[in-house]
C-alpha positions as a Markdown table, in Angstrom:
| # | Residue | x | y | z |
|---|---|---|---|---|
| 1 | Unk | 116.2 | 91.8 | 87.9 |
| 2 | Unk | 118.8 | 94.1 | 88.7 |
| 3 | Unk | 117.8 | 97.8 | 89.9 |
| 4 | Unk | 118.2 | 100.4 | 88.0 |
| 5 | Unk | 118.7 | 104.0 | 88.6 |
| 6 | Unk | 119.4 | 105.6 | 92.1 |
| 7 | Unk | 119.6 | 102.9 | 94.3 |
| 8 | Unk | 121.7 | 104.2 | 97.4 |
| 9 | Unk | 120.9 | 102.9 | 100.6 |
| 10 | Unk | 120.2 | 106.3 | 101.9 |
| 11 | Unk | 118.0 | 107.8 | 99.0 |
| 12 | Unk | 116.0 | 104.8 | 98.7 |
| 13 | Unk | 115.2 | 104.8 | 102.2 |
| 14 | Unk | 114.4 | 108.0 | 102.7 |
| 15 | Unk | 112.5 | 108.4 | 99.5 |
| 16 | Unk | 110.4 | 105.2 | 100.2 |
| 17 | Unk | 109.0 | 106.2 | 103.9 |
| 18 | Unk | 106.1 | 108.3 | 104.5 |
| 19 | Unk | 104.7 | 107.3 | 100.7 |
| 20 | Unk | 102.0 | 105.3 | 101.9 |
| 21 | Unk | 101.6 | 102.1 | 104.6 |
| 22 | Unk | 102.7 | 99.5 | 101.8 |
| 23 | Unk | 105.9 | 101.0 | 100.8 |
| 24 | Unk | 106.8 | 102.1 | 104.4 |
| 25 | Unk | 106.2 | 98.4 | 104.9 |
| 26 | Unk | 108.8 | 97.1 | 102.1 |
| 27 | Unk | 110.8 | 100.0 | 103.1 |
| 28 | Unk | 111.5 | 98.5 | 106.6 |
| 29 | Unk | 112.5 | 95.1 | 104.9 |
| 30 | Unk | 114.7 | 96.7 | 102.5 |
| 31 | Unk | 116.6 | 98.9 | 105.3 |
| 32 | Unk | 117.2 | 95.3 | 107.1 |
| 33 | Unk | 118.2 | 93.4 | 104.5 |
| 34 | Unk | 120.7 | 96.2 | 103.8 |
| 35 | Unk | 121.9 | 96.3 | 106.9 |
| 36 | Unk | 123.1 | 92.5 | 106.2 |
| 37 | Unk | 119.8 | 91.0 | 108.4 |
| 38 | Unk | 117.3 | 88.5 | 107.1 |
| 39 | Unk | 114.1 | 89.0 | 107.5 |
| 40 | Unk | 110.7 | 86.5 | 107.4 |
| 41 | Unk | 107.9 | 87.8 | 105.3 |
| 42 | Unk | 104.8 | 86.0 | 105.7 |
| 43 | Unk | 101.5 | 87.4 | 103.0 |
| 44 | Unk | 98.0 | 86.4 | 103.2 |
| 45 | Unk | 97.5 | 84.3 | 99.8 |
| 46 | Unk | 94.0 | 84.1 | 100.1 |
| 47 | Unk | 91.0 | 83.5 | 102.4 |
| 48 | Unk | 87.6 | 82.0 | 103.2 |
| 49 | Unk | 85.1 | 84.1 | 104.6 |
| 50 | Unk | 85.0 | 85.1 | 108.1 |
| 51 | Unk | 89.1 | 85.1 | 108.2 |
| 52 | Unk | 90.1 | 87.7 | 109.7 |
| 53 | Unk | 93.9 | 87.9 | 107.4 |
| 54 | Unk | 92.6 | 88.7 | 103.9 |
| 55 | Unk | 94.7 | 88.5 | 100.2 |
| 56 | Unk | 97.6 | 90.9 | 100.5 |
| 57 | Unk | 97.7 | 91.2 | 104.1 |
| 58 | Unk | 101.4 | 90.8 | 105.4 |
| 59 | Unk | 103.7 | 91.0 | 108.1 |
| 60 | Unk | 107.4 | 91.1 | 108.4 |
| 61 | Unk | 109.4 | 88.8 | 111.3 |
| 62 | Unk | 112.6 | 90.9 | 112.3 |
| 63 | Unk | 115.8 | 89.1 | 113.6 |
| 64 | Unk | 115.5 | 91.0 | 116.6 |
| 65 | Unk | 112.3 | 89.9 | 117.6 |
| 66 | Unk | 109.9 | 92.5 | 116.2 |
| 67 | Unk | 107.3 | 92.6 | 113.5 |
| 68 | Unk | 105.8 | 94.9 | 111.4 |
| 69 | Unk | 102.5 | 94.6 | 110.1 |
| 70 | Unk | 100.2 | 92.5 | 110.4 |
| 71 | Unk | 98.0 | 88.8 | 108.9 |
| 72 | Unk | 95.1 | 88.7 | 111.0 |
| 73 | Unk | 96.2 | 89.3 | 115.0 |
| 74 | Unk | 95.2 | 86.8 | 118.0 |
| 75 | Unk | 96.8 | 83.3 | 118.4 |
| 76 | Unk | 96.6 | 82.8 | 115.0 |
| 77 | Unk | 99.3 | 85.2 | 114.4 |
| 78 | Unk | 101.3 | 84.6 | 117.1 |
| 79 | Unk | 101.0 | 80.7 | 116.0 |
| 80 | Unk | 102.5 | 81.7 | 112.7 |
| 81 | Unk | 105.2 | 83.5 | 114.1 |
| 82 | Unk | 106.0 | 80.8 | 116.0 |
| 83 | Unk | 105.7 | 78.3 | 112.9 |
| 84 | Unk | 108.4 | 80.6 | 110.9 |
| 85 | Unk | 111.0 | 81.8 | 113.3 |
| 86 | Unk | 113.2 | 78.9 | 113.2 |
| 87 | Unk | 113.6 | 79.7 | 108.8 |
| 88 | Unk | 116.2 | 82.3 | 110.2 |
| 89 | Unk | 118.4 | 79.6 | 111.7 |
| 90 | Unk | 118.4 | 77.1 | 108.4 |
| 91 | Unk | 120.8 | 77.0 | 106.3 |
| 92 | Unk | 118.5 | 77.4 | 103.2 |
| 93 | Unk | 114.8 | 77.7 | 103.5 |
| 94 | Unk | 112.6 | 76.8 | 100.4 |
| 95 | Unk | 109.4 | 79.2 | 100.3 |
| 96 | Unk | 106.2 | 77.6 | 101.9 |
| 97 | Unk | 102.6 | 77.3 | 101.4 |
| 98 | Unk | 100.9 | 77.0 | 105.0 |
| 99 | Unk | 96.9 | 76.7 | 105.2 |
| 100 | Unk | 95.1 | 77.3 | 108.1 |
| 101 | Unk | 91.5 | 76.9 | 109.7 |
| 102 | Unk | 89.6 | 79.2 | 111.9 |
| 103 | Unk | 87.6 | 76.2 | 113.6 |
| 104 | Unk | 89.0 | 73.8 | 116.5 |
| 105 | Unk | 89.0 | 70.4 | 115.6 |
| 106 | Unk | 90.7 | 71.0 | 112.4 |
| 107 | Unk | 93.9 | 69.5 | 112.1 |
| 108 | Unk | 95.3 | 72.7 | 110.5 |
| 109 | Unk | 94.0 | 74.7 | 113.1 |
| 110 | Unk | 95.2 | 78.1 | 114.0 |
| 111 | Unk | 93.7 | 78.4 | 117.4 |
| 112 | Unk | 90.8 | 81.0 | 116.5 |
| 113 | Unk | 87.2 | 79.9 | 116.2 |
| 114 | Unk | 85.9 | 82.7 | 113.8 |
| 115 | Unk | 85.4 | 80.2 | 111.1 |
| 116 | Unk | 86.7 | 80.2 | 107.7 |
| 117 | Unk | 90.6 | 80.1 | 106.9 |
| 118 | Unk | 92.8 | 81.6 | 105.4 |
| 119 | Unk | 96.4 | 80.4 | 102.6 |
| 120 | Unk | 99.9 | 82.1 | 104.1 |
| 121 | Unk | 102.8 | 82.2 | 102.4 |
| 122 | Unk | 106.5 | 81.7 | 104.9 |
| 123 | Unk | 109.7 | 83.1 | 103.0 |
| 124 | Unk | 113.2 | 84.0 | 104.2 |
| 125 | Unk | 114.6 | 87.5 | 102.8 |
| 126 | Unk | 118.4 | 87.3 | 102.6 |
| 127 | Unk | 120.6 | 90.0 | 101.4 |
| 128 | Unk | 123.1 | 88.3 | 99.9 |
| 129 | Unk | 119.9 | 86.9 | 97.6 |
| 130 | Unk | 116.8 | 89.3 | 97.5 |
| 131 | Unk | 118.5 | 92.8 | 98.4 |
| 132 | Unk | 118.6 | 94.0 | 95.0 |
| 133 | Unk | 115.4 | 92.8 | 94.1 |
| 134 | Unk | 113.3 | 94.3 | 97.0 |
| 135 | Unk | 115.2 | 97.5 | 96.5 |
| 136 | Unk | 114.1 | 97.3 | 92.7 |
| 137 | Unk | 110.8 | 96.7 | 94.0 |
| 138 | Unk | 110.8 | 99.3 | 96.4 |
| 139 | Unk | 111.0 | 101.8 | 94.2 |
| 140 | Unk | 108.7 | 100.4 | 91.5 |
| 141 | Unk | 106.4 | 101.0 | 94.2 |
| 142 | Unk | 107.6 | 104.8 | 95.0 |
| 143 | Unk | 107.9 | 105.3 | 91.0 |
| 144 | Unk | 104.6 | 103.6 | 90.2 |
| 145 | Unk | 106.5 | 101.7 | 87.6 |
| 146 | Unk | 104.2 | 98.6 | 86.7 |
| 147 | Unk | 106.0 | 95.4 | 87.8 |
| 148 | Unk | 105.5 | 92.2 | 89.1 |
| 149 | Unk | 107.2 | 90.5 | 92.5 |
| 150 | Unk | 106.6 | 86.6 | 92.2 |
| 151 | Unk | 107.1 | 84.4 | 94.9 |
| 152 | Unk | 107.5 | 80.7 | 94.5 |
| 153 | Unk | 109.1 | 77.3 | 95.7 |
| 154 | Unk | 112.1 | 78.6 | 93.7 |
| 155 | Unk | 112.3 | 81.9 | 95.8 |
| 156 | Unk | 111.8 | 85.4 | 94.4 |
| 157 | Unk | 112.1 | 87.3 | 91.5 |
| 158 | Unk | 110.4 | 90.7 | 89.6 |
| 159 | Unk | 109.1 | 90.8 | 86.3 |
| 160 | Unk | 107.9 | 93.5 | 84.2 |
| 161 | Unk | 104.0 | 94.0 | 84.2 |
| 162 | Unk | 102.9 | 94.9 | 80.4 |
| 163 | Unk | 99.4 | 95.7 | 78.9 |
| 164 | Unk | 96.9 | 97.4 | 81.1 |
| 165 | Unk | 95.6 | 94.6 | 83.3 |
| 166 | Unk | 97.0 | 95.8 | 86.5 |
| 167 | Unk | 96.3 | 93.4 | 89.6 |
| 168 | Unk | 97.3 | 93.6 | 93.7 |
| 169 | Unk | 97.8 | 90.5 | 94.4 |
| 170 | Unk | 97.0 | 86.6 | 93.2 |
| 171 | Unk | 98.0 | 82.7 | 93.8 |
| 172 | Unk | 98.4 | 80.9 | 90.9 |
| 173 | Unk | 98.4 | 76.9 | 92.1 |
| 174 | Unk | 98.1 | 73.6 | 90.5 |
| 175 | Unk | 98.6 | 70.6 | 92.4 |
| 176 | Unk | 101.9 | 70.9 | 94.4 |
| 177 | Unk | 102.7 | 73.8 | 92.1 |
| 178 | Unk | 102.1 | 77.2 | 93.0 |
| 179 | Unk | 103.2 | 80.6 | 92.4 |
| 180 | Unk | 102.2 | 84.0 | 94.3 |
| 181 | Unk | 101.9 | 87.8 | 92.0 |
| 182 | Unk | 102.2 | 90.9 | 93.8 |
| 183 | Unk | 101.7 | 94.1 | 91.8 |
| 184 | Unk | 104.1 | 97.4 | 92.1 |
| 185 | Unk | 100.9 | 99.0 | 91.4 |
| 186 | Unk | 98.6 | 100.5 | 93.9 |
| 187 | Unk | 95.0 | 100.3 | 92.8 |
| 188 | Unk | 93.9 | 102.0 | 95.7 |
| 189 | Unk | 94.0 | 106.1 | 93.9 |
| 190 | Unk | 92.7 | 109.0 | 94.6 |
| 191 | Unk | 92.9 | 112.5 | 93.0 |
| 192 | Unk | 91.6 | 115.2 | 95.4 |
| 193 | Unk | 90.5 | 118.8 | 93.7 |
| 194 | Unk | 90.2 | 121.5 | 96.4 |
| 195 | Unk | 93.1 | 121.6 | 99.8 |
| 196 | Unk | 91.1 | 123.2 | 102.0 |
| 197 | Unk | 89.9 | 121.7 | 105.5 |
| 198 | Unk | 87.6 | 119.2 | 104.0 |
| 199 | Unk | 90.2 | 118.2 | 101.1 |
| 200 | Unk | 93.1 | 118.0 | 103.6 |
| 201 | Unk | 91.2 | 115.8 | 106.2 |
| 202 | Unk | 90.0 | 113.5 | 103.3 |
| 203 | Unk | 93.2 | 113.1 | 102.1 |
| 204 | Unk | 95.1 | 112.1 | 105.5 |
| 205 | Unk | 92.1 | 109.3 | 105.5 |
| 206 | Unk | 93.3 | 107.9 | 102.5 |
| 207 | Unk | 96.1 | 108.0 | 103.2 |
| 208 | Unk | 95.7 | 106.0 | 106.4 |
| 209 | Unk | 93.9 | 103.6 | 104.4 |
| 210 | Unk | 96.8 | 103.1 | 102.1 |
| 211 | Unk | 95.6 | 105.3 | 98.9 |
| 212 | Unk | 97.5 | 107.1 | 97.1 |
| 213 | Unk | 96.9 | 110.0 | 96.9 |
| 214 | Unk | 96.9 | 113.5 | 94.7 |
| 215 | Unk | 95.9 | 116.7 | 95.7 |
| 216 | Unk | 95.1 | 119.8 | 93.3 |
| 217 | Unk | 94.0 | 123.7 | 94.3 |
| 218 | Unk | 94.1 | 126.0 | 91.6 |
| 219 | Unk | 95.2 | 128.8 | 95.0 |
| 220 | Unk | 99.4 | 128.7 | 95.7 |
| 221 | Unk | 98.8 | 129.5 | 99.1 |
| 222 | Unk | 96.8 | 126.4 | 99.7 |
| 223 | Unk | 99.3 | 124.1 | 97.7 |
| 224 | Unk | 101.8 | 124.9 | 99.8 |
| 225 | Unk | 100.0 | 124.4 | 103.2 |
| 226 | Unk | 99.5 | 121.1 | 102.2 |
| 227 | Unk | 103.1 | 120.1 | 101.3 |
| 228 | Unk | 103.9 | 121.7 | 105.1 |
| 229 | Unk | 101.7 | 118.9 | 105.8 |
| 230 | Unk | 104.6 | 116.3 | 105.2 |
| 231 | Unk | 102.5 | 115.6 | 101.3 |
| 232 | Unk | 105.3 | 115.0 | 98.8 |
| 233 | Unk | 105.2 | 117.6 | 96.5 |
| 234 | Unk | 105.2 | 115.0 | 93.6 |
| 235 | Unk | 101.2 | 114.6 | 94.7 |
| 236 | Unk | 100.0 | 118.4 | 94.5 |
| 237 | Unk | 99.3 | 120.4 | 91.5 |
| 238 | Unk | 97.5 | 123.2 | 89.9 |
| 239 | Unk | 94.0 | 121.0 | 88.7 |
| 240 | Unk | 95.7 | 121.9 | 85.0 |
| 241 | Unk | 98.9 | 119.3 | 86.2 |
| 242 | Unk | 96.0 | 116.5 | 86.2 |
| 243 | Unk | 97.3 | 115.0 | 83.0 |
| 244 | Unk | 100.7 | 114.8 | 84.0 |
| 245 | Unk | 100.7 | 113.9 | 87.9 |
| 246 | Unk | 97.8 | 111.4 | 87.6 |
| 247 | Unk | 98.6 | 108.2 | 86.7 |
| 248 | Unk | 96.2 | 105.3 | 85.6 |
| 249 | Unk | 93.3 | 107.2 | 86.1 |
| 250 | Unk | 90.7 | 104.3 | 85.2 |
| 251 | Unk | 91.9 | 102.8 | 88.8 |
| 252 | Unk | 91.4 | 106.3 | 90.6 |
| 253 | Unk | 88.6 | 107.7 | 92.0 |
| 254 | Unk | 88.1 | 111.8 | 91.7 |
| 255 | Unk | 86.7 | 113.8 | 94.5 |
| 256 | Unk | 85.8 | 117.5 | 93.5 |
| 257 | Unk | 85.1 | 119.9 | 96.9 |
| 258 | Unk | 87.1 | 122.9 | 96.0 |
| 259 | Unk | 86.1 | 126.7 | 97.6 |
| 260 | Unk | 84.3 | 128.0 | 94.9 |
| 261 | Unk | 81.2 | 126.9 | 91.9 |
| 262 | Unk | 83.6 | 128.1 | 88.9 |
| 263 | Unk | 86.7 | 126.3 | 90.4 |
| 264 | Unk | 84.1 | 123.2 | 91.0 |
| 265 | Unk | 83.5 | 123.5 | 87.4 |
| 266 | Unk | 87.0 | 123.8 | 85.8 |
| 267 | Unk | 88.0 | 120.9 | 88.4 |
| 268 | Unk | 85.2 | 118.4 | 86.9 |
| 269 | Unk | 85.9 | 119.7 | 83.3 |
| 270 | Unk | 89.5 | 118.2 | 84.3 |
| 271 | Unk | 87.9 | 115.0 | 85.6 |
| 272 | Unk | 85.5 | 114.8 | 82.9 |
| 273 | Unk | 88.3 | 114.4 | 80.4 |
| 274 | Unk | 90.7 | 111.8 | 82.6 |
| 275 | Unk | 88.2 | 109.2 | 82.6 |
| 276 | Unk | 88.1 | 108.2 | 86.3 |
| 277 | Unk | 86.7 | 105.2 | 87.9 |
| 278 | Unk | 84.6 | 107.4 | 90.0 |
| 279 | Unk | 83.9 | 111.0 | 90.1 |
| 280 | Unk | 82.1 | 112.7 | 93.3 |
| 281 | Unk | 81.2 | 116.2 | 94.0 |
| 282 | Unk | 80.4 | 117.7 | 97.5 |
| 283 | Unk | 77.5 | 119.8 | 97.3 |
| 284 | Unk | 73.7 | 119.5 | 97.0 |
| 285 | Unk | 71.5 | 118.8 | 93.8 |
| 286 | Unk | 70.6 | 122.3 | 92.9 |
| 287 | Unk | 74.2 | 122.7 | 92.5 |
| 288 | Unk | 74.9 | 119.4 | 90.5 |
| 289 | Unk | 71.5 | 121.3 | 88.4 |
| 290 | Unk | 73.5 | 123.9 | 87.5 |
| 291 | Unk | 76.8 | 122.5 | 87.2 |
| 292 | Unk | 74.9 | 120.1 | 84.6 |
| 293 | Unk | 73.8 | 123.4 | 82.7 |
| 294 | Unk | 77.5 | 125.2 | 82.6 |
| 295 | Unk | 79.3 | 121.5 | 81.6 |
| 296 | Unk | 76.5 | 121.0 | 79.1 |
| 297 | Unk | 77.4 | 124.4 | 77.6 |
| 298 | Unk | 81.5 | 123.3 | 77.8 |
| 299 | Unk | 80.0 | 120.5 | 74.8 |
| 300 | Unk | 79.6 | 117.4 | 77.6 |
| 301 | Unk | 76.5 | 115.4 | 77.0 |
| 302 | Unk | 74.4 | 113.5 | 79.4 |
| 303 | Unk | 75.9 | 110.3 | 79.3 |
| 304 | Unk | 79.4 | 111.8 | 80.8 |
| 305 | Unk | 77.8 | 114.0 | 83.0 |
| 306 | Unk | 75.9 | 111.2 | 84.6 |
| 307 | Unk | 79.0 | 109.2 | 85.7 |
| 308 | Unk | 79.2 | 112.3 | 88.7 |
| 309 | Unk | 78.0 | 111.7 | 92.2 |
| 310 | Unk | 76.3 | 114.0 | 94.0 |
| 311 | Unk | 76.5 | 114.9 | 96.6 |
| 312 | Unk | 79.4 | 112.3 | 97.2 |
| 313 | Unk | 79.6 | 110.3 | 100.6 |
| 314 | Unk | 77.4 | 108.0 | 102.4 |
| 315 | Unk | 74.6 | 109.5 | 104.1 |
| 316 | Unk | 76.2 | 109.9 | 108.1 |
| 317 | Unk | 74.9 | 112.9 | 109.2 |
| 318 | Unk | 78.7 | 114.3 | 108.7 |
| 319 | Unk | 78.8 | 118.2 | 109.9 |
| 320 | Unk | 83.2 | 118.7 | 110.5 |
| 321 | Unk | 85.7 | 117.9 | 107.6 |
| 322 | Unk | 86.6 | 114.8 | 109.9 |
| 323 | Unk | 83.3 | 113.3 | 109.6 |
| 324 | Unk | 83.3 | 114.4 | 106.0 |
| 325 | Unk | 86.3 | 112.8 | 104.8 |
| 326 | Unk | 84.9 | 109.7 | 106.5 |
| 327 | Unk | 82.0 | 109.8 | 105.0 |
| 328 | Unk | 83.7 | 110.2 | 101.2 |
| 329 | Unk | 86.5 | 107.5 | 101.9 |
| 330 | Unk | 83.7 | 105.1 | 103.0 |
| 331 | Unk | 81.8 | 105.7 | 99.2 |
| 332 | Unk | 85.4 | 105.2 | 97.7 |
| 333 | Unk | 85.5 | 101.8 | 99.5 |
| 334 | Unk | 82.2 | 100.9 | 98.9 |
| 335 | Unk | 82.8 | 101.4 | 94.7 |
| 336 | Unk | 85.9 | 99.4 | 95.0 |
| 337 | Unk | 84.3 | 95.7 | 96.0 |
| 338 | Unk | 83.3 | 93.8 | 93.2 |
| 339 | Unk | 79.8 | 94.2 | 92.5 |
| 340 | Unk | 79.6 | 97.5 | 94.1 |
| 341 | Unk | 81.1 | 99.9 | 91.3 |
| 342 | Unk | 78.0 | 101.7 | 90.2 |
| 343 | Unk | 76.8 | 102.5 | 93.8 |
């Protein structure tokens, strides 16, 4: 799949870091591999519990020694390392499926003893062979443009993703056969209503967890003091923008905690209508009470106003926006594990 649009070395580069962990992450490959290096890629697969590397957990091998990221840590890491270093000295290297156990006395033992084990996948990234397509990829991810990076015996290649069954990550195997699917699509979203100090720490927390994120204040001041916070300006809005800067909002959660009760309202009227995953307010019942009255008034009915969370966050004792946005980012996680989305 060839790229398409602006795909200077420079641009891409520069338009890829400070995104979000994942594309700072295929950022640093695709700066290698344009700067005519090769880099080893190895990617959690999947897992058996108590493994420390889960699915979608990755880690690139530089030629000059260093990594970047990470599939688990401990000798288990270093072991792989040690496994794949020698792909850059091959003269072709055929992508491998590697499993390994987390007990001794395995023969596919990885030297930790936390039990469990976990599937890793060893490739070599070449620029003469996978530059265009990580760069393609690249900014899929930066563009939220729904695609799929495959990884197989055969090598690597990108594929469109159509319909609305988005996915991270998943092996496909049958016998010797396997093939590995990594979606351009985060499913890790956020839409943040209100830039003051709670909003703005909440926001650098998911950010740090590897959200994306979007951030709306219906005040310009506040708008911009969170774009001097290094925010691409892409991700912050007027809470009237919602429609058009928040994509796929059935795989974001929205968090309402904006300065004032009618700017609370408007900003759940917004919500109301995007049909989010997850909508939380910060506040106490006897504001949710009345917030219920004024919605109900705006021609909501019960069902829809049921689907908000209030007062949103996990019960911490949290008093500073720190602790706060803690808090909040914990309930996000919590809704996102199967089995946990009504809690």
């Amino acid at each position: 799949m060839k790229p398409q649009g602006n795909l200077d070395s420079g641009s891409l580069i520069s338009h890829s870091f400070g995104r979000d962990q994942c594309t700072d992450f295929w950022g640093k490959a695709c700066s290698e591999l344009i700067a005519g290096r090769m880099v080893l890629l190895i990617i959690v697969a999947r897992c058996r519990k108590g493994s420390p590397g889960t699915p979608g957990a990755k880690m690139l091998i530089l030629e000059e020694g260093r990594t970047v990221g990470t599939i688990g840590g401990g000798i288990m890491e270093a072991r792989a390392q040690e496994r794949a270093r020698p792909a850059f000295f091959y003269d072709s290297y055929e992508p491998k499926l590697v499993d390994v156990d987390h007990f001794l006395g395995s023969e596919q033992s990885s030297g930790l003893v936390c039990g469990g084990g976990q599937t890793n996948i060893i490739i070599r990234l070449s620029p003469n062979q996978d530059l265009d397509t990580i760069k393609q990829f690249v900014l899929n991810l930066t563009s939220d443009i729904p695609s799929v990076l495959e990884i197989s015996p055969q090598g690597i290649e990108l594929t469109d993703q159509v319909g609305s069954s988005f996915f991270h990550q998943r092996l496909i195997q049958k016998g010797d056969c396997w093939k590995f699917e990594l979606g351009s699509v985060n499913l890790k979203r956020c839409a943040i209503y209100g830039a003051g100090h709670c909003g703005q720490a909440l926001a650098r927390q998911l950010n740090w967890l590897g959200y994306s994120v979007k951030i709306f204040d219906a005040r310009l001041e506040q708008r911009l003091e969170v774009s001097d916070l290094g925010i691409d300006t892409s991700n912050i809005g007027h809470p009237n923008e919602t429609p058009t800067i928040v994509r796929f909002p059935r795989h974001t959660s929205a968090i309402v905690m904006t300065h004032s009760y009618q700017t609370d309202v408007d900003a759940l009227e917004f919500a109301l209508k995007m049909d989010f995953r997850f909508i939380g307010l910060m506040g106490a019942p006897p504001k949710l009470n009345r917030i219920y009255k004024t919605l109900t008034d705006r021609g909501f009915n019960r069902a829809q106003l049921t689907n908000i969370t209030c007062p949103v966050g996990i019960a911490i004792g949290s008093d500073t926006p720190e602790e706060i946005a803690v808090s909040v980012a914990a309930q996000i996680l919590r809704t996102q594990k199967p089995g946990n989305e009504s809690k």
